[in-house]
N, C-alpha and C positions, 0 to 999 in steps of 0.2 A: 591976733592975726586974722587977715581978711581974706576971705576966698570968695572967687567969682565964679559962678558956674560955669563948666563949660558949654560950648557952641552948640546947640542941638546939632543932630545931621539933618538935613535934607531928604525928605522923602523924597524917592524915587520919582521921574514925572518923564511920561514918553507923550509924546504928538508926531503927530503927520503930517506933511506939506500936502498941497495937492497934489492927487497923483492922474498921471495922465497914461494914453493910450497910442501906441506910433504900432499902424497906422491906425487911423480912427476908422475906416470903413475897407476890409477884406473880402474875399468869398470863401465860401467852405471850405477846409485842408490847409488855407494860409493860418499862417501865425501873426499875433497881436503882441505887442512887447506892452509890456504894465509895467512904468517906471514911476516907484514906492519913494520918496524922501522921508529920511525917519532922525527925529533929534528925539534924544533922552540928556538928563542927569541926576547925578546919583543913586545909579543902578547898579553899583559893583558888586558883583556876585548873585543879581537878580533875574533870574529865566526873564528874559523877557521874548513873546512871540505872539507872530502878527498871520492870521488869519482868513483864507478868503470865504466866502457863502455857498460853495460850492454852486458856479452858477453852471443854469442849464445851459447846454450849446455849446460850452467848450472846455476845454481839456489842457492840464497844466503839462508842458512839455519839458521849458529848462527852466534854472537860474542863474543871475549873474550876482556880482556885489560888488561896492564900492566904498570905500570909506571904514568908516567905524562897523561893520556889517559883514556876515558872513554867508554864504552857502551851504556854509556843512552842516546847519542845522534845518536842510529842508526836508519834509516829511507828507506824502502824502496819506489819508486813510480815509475810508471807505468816502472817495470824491473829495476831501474837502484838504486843501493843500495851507500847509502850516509850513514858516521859517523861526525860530528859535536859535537866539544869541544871547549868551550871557556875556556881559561885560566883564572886563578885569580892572575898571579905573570909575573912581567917583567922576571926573569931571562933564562935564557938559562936551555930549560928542552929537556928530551925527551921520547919517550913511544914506547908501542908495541900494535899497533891494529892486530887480529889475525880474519879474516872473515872463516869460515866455508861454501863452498859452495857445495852443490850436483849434480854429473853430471848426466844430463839429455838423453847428447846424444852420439855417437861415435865419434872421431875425435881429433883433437889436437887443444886446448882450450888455447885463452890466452887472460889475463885480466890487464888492463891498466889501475892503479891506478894513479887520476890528484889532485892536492892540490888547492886550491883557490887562494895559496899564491905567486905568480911567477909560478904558473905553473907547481910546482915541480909534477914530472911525472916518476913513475917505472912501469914498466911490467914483467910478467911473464907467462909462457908458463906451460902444464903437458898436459898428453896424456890420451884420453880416450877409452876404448875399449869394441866391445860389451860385454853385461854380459855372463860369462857362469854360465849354470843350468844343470843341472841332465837332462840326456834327455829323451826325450818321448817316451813312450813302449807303445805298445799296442799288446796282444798276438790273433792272429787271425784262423779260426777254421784249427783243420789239414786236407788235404786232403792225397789222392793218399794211401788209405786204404789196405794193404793187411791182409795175415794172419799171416807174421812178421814183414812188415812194416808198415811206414806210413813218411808223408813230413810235418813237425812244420813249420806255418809259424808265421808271425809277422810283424811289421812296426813300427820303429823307425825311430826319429827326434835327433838331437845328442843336437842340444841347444847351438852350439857354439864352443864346444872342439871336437877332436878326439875321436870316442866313442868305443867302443870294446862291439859286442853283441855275445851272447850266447844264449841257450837254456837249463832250468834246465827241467828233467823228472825221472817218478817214478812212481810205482803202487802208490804210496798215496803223498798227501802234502809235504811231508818231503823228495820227490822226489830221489835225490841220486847220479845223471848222470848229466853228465854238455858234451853240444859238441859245438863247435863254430857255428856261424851261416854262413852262405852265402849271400852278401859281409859281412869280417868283417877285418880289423876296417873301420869305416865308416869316413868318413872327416867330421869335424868339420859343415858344411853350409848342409851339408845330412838334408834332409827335408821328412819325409811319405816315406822312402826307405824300399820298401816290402825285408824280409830277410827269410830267410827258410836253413833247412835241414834235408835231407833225412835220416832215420833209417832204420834200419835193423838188423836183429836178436831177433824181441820184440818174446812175448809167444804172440801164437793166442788166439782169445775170450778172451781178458785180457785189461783193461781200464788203463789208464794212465794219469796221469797228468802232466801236462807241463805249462812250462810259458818261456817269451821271456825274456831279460834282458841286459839292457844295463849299459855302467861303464865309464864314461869320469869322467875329473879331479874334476867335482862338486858334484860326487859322483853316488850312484847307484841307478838305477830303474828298479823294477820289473812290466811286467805284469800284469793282474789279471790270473788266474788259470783257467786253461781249461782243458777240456777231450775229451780223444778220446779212440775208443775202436776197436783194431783191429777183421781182419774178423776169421770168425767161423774155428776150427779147421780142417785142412784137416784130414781124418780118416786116419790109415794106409793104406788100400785099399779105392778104391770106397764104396760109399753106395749102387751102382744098375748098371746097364748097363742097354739103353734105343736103341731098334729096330723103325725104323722109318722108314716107307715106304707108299705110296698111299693107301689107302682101292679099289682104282678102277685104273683101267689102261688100255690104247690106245695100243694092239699090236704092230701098226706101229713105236710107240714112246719108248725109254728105259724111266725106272723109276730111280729114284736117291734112293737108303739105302743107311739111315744112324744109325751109330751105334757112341753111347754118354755118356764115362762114368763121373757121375754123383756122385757129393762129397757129397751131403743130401739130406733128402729124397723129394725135391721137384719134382714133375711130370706132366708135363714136366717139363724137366730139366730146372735151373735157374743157376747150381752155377755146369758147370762142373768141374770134376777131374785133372786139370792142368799137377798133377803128372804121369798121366795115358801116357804121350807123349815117344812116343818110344816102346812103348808095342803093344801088338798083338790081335788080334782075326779070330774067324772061322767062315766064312760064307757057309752054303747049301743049294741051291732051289730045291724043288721037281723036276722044270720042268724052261726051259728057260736058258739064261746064265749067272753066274755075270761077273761083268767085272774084279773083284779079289775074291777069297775067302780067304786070309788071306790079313787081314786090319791092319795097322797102325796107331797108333792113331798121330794127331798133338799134337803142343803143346797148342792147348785150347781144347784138350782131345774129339777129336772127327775124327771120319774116315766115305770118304765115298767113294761108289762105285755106282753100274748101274746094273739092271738087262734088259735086252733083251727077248723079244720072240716073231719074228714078227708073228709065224707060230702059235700061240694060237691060239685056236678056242671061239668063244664066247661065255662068261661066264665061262671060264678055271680059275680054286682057282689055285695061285701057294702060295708054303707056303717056306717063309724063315727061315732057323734056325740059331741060333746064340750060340757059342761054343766056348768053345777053351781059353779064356781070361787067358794070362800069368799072368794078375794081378787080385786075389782073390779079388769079390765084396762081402760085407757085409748079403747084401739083395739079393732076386733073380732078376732076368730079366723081363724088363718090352717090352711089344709091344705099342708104341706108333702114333694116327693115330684122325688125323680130331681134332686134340687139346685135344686128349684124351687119356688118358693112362691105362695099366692094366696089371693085372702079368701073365707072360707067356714066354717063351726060342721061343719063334716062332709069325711071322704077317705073314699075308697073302693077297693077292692082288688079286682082279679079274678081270682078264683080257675081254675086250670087239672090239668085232670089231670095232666097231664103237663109237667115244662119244667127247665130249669136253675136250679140252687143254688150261690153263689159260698160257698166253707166254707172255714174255716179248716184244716179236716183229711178225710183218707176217711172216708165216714159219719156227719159232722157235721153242724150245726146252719148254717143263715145264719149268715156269719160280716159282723161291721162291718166293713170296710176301714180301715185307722188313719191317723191322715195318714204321709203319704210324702215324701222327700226326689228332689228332683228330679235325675236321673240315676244315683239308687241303685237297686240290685234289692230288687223289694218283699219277696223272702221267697217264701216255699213259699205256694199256695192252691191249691185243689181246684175243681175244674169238676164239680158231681153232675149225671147225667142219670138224672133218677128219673120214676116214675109213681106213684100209687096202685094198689091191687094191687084187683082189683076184688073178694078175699075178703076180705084182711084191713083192708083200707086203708090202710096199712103201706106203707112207699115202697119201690118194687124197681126194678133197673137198667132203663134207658131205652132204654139203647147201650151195647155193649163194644167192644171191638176197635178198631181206629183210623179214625177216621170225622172229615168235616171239620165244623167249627163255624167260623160266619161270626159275625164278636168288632165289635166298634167300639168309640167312646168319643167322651162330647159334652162339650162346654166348659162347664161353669154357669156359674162365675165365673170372667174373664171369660165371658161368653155367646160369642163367637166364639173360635173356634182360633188359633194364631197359623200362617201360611206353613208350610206341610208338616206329613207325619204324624209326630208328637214322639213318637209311645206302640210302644214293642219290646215286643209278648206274644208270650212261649215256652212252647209248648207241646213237639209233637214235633221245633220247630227253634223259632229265633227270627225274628219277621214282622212286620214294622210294620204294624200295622192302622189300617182309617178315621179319619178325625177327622169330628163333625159337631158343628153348633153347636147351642144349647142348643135351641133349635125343634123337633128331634127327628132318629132315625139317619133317614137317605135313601143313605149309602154304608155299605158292610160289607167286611171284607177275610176270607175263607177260611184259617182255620188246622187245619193235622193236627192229630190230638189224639188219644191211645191211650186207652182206658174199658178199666177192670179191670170182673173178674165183677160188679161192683157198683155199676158205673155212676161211677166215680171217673176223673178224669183233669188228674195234678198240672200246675200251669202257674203261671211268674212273669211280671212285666212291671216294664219301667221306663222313667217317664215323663222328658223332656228339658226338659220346660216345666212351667210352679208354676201354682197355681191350683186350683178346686174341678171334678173332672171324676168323671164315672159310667159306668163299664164294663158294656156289654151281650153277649148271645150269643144267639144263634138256629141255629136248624137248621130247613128249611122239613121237611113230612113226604113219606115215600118210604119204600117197600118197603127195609128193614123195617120203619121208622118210620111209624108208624098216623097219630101227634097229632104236631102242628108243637112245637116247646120252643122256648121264651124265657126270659130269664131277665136281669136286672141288679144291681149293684152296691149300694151306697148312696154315696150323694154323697160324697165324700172328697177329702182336701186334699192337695196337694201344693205343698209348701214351696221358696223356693232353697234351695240347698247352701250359700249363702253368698254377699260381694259383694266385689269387686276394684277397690281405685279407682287410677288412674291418670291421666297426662294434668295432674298439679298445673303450673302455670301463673301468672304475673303476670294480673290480671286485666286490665290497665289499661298496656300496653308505651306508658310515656311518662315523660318529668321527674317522679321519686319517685315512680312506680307501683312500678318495683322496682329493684333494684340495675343499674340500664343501663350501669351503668361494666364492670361485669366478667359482664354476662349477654348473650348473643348473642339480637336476636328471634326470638322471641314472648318471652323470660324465662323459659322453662320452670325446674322448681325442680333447682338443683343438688346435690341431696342431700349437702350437707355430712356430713363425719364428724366434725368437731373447729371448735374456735373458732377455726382456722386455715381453716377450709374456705372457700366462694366463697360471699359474700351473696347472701341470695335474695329476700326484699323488708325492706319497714318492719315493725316490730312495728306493729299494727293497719289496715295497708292490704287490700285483696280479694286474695282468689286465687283461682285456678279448679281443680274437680276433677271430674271423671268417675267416676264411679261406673257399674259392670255387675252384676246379677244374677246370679249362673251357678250351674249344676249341678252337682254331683261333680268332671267332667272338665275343670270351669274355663269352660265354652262357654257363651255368655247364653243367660239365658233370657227370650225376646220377650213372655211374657205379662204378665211383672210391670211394676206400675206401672199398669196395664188395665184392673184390679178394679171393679168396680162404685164401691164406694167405695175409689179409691184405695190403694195403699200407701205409704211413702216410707221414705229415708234416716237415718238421723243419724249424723254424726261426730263421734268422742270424741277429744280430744286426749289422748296421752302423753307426758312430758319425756322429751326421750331426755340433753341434754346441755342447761345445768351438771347435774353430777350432786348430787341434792339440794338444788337448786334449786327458786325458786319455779314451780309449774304452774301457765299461764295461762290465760286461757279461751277457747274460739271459739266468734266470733260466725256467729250465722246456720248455724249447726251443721246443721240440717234444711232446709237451704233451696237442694233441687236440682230440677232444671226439669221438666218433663214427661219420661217414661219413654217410650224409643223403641226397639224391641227391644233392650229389656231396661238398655238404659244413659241415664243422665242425667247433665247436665252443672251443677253449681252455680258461681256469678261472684261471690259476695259472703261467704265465708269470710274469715275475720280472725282471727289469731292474738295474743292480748295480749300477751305476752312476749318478749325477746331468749331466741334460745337453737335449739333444734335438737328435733323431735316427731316421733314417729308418727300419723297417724292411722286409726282402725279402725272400718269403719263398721258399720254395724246395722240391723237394721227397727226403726223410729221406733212403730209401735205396739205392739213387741214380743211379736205374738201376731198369728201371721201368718191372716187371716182368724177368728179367733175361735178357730183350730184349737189353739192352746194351746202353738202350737211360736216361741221366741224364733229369732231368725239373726243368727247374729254375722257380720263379715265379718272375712278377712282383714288384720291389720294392713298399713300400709302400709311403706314403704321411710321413710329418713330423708328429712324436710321441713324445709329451712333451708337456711341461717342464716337464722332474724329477726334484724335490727340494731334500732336506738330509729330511729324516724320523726324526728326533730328534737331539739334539746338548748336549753334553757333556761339563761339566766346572771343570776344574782342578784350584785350589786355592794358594798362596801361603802369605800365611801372610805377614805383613808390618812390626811386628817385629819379626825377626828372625821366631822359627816356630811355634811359640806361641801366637799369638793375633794380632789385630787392633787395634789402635787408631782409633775411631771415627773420620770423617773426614783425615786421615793416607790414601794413595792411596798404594790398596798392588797390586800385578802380579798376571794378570790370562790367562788361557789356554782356550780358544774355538775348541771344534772339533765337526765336521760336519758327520755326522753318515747315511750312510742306515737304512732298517731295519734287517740287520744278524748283523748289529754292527760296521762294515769296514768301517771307516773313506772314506770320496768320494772326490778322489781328484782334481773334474772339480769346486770344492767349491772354488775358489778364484780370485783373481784380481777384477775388475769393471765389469765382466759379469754377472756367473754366481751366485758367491757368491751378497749375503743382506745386507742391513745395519741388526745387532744386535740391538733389546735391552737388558738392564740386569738391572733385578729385584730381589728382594729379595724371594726367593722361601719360605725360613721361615715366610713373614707374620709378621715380628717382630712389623711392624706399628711404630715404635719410631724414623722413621729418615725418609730420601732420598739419592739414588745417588746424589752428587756432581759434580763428576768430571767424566767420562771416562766411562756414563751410555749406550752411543750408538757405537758400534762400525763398523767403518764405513767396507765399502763391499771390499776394497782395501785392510784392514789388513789384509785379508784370503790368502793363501798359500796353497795349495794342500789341503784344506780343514780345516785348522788350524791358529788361530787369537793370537794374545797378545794381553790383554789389561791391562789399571792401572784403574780401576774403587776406586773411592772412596765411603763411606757410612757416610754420617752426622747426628748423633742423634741431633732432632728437639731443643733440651734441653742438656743445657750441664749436668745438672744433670740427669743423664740417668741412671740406672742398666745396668751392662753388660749384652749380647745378644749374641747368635748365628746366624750366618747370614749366609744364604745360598746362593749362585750365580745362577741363573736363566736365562737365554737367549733364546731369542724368536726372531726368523728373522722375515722380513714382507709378510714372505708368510704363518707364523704360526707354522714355524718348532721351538720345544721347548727343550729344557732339562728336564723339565716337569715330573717325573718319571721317568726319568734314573740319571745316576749320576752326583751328582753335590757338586764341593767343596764347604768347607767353612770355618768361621773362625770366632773366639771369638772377640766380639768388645768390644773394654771400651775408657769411657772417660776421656781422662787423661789432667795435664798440671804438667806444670816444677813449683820448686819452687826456689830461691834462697836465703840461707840467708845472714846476714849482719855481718860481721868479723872486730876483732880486733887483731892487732899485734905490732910489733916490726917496727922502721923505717926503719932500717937496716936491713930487712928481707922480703923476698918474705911472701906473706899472701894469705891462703888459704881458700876460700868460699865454703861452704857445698852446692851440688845442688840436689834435689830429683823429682825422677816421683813419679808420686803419679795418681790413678784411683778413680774415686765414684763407691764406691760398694753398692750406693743406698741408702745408708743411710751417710754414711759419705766419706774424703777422704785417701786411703790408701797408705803406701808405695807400689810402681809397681813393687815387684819381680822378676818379669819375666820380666823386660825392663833391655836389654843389649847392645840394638841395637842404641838407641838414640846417638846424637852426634850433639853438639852444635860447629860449628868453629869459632878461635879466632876473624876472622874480625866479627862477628856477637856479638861480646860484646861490647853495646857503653859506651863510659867512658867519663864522663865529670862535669859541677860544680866543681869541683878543689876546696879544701877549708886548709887554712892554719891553725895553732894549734888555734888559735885563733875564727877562723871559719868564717873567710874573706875571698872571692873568689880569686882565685891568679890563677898566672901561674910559678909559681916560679919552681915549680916541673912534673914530669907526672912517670904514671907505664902502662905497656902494661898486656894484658888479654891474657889468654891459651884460647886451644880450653876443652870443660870438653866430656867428654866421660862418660855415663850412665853406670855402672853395678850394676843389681841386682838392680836396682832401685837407686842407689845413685852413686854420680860424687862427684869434685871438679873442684871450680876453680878457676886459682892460677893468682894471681897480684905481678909481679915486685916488689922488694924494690924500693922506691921513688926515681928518678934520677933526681936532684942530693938528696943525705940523705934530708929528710925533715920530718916534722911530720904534720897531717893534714888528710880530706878524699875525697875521689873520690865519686861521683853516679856515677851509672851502671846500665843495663838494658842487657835483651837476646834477641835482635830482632829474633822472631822467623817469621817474614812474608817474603815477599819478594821482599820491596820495603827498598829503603836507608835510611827510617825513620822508628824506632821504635815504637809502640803503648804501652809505657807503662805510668804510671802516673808520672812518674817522666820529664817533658816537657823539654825542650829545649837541648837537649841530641845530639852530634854529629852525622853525616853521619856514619850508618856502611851497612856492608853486611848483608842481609836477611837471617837468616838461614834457609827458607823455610820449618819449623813443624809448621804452625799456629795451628795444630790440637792442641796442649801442650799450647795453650795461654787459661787465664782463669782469674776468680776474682780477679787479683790479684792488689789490691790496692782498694783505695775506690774514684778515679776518674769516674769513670763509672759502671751502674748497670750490664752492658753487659760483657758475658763471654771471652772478648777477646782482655783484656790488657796482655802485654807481662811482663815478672817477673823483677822485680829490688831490689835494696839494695844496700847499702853503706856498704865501706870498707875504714876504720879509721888506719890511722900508728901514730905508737908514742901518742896514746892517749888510756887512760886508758877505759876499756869497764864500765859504769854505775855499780854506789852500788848496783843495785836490780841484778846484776851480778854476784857480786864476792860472792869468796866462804871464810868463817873462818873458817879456823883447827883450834879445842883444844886438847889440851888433858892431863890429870889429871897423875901428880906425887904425889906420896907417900912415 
């Protein structure tokens, strides 16, 4: 007998087709699909699994399969993503694994799939580029103020693409005027690039709104809305014309007039006539010379000249008149003199032999005093004590040597001093002199003071308190002084050094004034430093802040705020944190309460934004008395956290727009709200934005979130989240409910009383029934939703949405006419599609013809085995609605077997079935 050996088997052999990459070029967060082709044979019962390199930049998300191939054996471990498939059959298969990955980072990514089996090895490359976004605006305060202009500024961040920024403007919101900005377009990597432009031609005294605006390829960003209000109308003519000259005068020395015409009615003037430039006026002296009598005005509306008269006699009145103005003022003529103003076409000066000269230098000229900063030293000035020479007329020393001079100083503006003497003049030591109020000196303080051969004797002073004040000196006469000397200043300004606010505060310590969960009374602000820091109120709720005046050394100054006409505050916000984020605006910025030495308290500040500010104040008319000196203040310390005032939920049902299934996950909207209502867009990413929760605001009590109850701090977007929240009644037999969405972050910001969607729940589940047909014909099974309406279950009219897919029908038990298990035949299942509450679905005629029935089942979960009573039922796909799984059978008391029936061919349906027609002839 001969024997042949048998067949070797075939070792196992796997390869890979190329594998490709759709798309081939993303940006960061997008996903790359990796579609794997994979042939093996004779590999039954051999692990086989395929490997990627775990490449840097991105991140394996899903899988899909096709073919000979499955998903259920994908595994990720520490980075490196494996799919693992044993076969069940020698023959020569082959499949399609498809990995979904997410890129992480920029750069060009490529990912090297290895097989276990020989080694077999493809790769594939795709390009990743940064993300672009809509880029970042923030519209910042305008300056450079006139009475038709003003300068829009702003800073934007472009986000990635080339950006195009502009400027929209209008008397109202609805603006109207669009101008480019300066630079524009901005390149793509533009980071905080400050952008502005200039206007011209607005209407004076008239407010405007603006906002900056940027537009690259991910679309557009607006600003927040800002105002600005240009300056006060110039009148046709002047309001006044203003005479200015010494009340006292040195014959040896000429006097300065000056004549200033004046656009409103401030006195001294603050806000001259600009238009006044080019135009004329008439000057005449009783007595002496000027040095023009028609004057021209410049262009800051002012003209000046010199009167002369060495040959006065002492105590000679000369009186200036003033005349003649090409350009018609409003009001009449004022004489201005010692910081003092009053109505009159004529000043007058009296001239003295002898008396004091405040000079810039030995041997000079009157000198103007410039404004001054409060508690600084003014600088070097000279004290002349001169005469007329009675040859030449020619001024010669008055005093040498160290002699006392009795000094003061009056208040103009305000007209009273503030509590003690604020004024240190140094001469041969340092002495706080007099204070008098603007009525005139009644007190003098005694200072040394050394006179060179020339009548010179240098001396500084520094004022502690702001305001317009005028330095006087006197000496009475005494051996060897013959003629008494007097002698003053010119009215001069003195400025703060600057303002310090502190004292920030809840305005309002009660239920969402401000963070009372983790703020101790009064609320004062916890100067957060990170988005981890301790909440400090709502974005747009009040807060309080203090604000001080102070000099040099930090110390208030009590006159500010005093001014005849007022001064006040404004605060600017600065973002300090999200970095590059939007900047928000605040309200009521200028609006701090009466000035009480020197500090003022504001209660209705409002920040628009979540996030973390500095604020830095300033003088709000930016020229402090007229005198031409802006004052900034000290920034402040960090102010925050703003959180969002409240949070908003938009609903959208699970089926169609009509209802929930119980346990059904339907789509919701989160948005993060100040309190005017404007969504806050520093509300997202991992910083600023919270984790959510989301509860039932209706209180239904008959269920819980499920699935998709918290939503984490990263799904927010410029203050805006998706989620799928589910709701599971405790009880499948539940009455339908209205269920409201609720969200409350962990700082306590809620939806709570504002609005919030919702949506009608019921608990439903599928039915299927059990069909008989023809063998030779497709057969179709009746399928129903059906809800408990509390008492019993109904057809689910309003389900249109449901949709069972054909791999989700498992078919098996095979049974021949007989009703013997076979394999002799098989039928394939449709997918059924729900309306209006009822579906079908349809089975194959028996291939080949056969008569006999199937079990069935609707795996509605979402694992490859079905849960219904009917056991040992084939692998199908999960049609993932478990919420539609219910009593259906009597294997288990619990609501959540999946539906089955049998479908019979070629066999006739049961006697308690059919139906007999008669019917009677006559």
């Amino acid at each position: 007998m001969c024997c042949h050996p048998s067949a070797a088997l075939a070792a196992c052999s796997f390869s890979l087709d190329p594998v490709t990459a759709n798309p081939v070029s993303v940006v960061v967060g997008s996903t790359v699909a990796i579609s794997i082709p994979i042939n093996y044979n004779g590999c039954k019962d051999t692990p086989l699994v395929l490997t990627d390199n775990n490449p840097a930049g991105v991140a394996y998300s899903s899988c899909a399969a096709g073919g000979d191939w499955s998903c259920a054996g994908v595994f990720t471990a520490s980075g490196v993503t494996s799919s693992s498939f044993t076969p069940g059959n020698n023959g020569p298969r082959s499949g399609t694994l498809n990995l979904t990955y997410t890129a992480t980072s920029a750069g060009t990514r490529t990912i090297i799939l290895t097989g276990n089996i020989s080694a077999a090895s493809q790769s594939v490359s795709f390009a990743v580029t940064s993300p672009v976004s809509q880029p970042t605006v923030a519209t910042n305060p305008a300056g450079g103020l006139t009475t038709t202009g003003a300068t829009l500024n702003g800073t934007v961040t472009s986000n990635g693409a080339t950006t195009t920024v502009s400027f929209a403007y209008g008397t109202s919101i609805a603006y109207g005027n669009t101008v480019t900005a300066n630079p524009s377009p901005l390149s793509g990597s533009a980071s905080g690039t400050a952008v502005s432009h200039t206007l011209a031609g607005l209407e004076c005294a008239t407010t405007y709104h603006y906002r900056a605006q940027g537009v690259n390829a991910a679309g557009t960003t607006n600003g927040s809305d800002a105002t600005f209000t240009t300056q006060p109308c110039l009148p046709s003519g002047p309001d006044h014309y203003e005479l200015s000259l010494p009340a006292s005068s040195v014959a040896c020395l000429p006097i300065t007039v000056t004549v200033t015409a004046c656009a409103n009615g401030s006195s001294p003037c603050t806000h001259p006539y600009t238009a006044a430039a080019g135009r004329t006026a008439t000057l005449a002296a009783s007595a002496g010379t000027l040095g023009a009598t028609s004057l021209s005005f410049n262009a800051s509306g002012v003209a000046t000249t010199t009167l002369s008269h060495a040959s006065a006699a002492n105590g000679l009145s000369v009186v200036v008149n003033l005349s003649g103005e090409s350009l018609t003022a409003t009001n009449g003529r004022k004489c201005c003199q010692g910081g003092s103003c009053s109505n009159a076409n004529s000043c007058s000066t009296t001239f003295s032999t002898a008396g004091f000269v405040i000079a810039g230098a030995s041997g000079g000229a009157a000198a103007t005093v410039p404004t001054q900063t409060a508690g600084t030293s003014s600088g070097n000035f000279v004290l002349r004590a001169v005469r007329t020479s009675t040859t030449t007329q020619a001024c010669e020393a008055a005093l040498s040597g160290v002699n006392s001079v009795n000094w003061a100083y009056t208040c103009n503006n305000p007209t009273t001093c503030s509590a003690g003497n604020r004024l240190v003049l140094t001469g041969n030591s340092a002495t706080t002199i007099a204070a008098n109020p603007n009525t005139g000196v009644t007190s003098t303080t005694a200072v040394p003071m050394t006179f060179d051969a020339n009548g010179n004797a240098p001396f500084s002073f520094i004022y502690s308190d702001v305001g317009r004040i005028t330095l006087h000196a006197s000496k009475i006469a005494g051996a060897p002084l013959l003629t008494a000397l007097s002698g003053s200043s010119n009215g001069f300004v003195v400025k703060p050094a600057g303002f310090v606010l502190s004292n920030v505060k809840c305005s309002s310590y009660s239920a969402s004034g401000c963070a009372i969960a983790a703020l101790a009374s009064p609320g004062n602000n916890p100067a957060a430093a990170s988005s981890s820091g301790t909440a400090f109120i709502p974005a747009g709720k009040p807060f309080s802040a203090t604000v001080t005046a102070v000099d040099s050394s930090g110390s208030a100054v009590p006159n500010f705020g005093k001014e005849t006409s007022p001064e006040g505050v404004t605060l600017a916000p600065t973002l300090v944190a999200p970095a590059g984020g939007t900047a928000g605006s605040l309200s009521n910025a200028g609006s701090f309460g009466s000035f009480s030495g020197g500090a003022a308290t504001g209660t209705s500040f409002a920040y628009s934004e979540v996030g973390i500010i500095t604020l830095t104040p300033s003088l709000s008319s930016g020229n402090y008395l007229g005198s031409g000196g802006a004052v900034n203040g000290t920034a402040s310390g960090n102010v925050g956290r703003f959180y969002p005032d409240h949070f908003t939920t938009l609903v959208t049902p699970g089926c169609a727009a009509s209802f929930t299934y119980s346990g059904q996950p339907f789509a919701a909207t989160l948005s993060a709200h100040n309190a005017a209502g404007a969504v806050v867009g520093n509300y997202g990413g991992t910083t600023f934005a919270k984790a959510v929760t989301l509860s039932d605001g209706a209180a239904l009590g008959t269920g819980s979130f499920t699935a998709g109850s918290s939503v984490a701090a990263a799904a927010f977007t410029s203050g805006v989240a998706a989620a799928a929240p589910a709701y599971t009644f405790t009880s499948k037999l539940t009455a339908p409910g209205e269920l409201a969405l609720r969200a409350t972050d962990t700082d306590g910001a809620s939806s709570a009383g504002h609005a919030e969607g919702n949506t009608l729940l019921r608990s439903g589940r599928l039915r299927v029934a059990n069909g008989f047909g023809r063998e030779n014909a497709a057969l179709q099974l009746a399928v129903q939703a059906e809800y408990w309406t509390g008492a019993f279950w109904l057809l689910n009219g309003s389900d249109s949405c449901t949709t069972v897919p054909a791999a989700a029908v498992a078919l098996g038990h095979y049974r021949n006419h007989l009703g013997t298990s076979t394999a002799a035949w098989s039928t394939s299942a449709s997918a059924v599609s729900i309306a209006a509450g009822s579906g079908l679905l349809t089975l194959s005629a028996p291939a080949p013809t056969a008569t006999g029935s199937v079990a069935l089942a609707l795996n509605l979960g979402s694992t490859t085995a079905d849960q219904s009573c009917t056991s040992g039922l084939p692998a199908s796909t999960g049609a993932a609605l478990p919420w539609l799984r219910a009593l259906n059978g009597a294997c288990a008391a619990s609501h959540d077997r999946d539906p089955a029936a049998r479908a019979s061919f070629g066999i006739y349906s049961p006697e308690t079935r059919k139906t007999v027609h008669a019917r009677e002839i006559f």
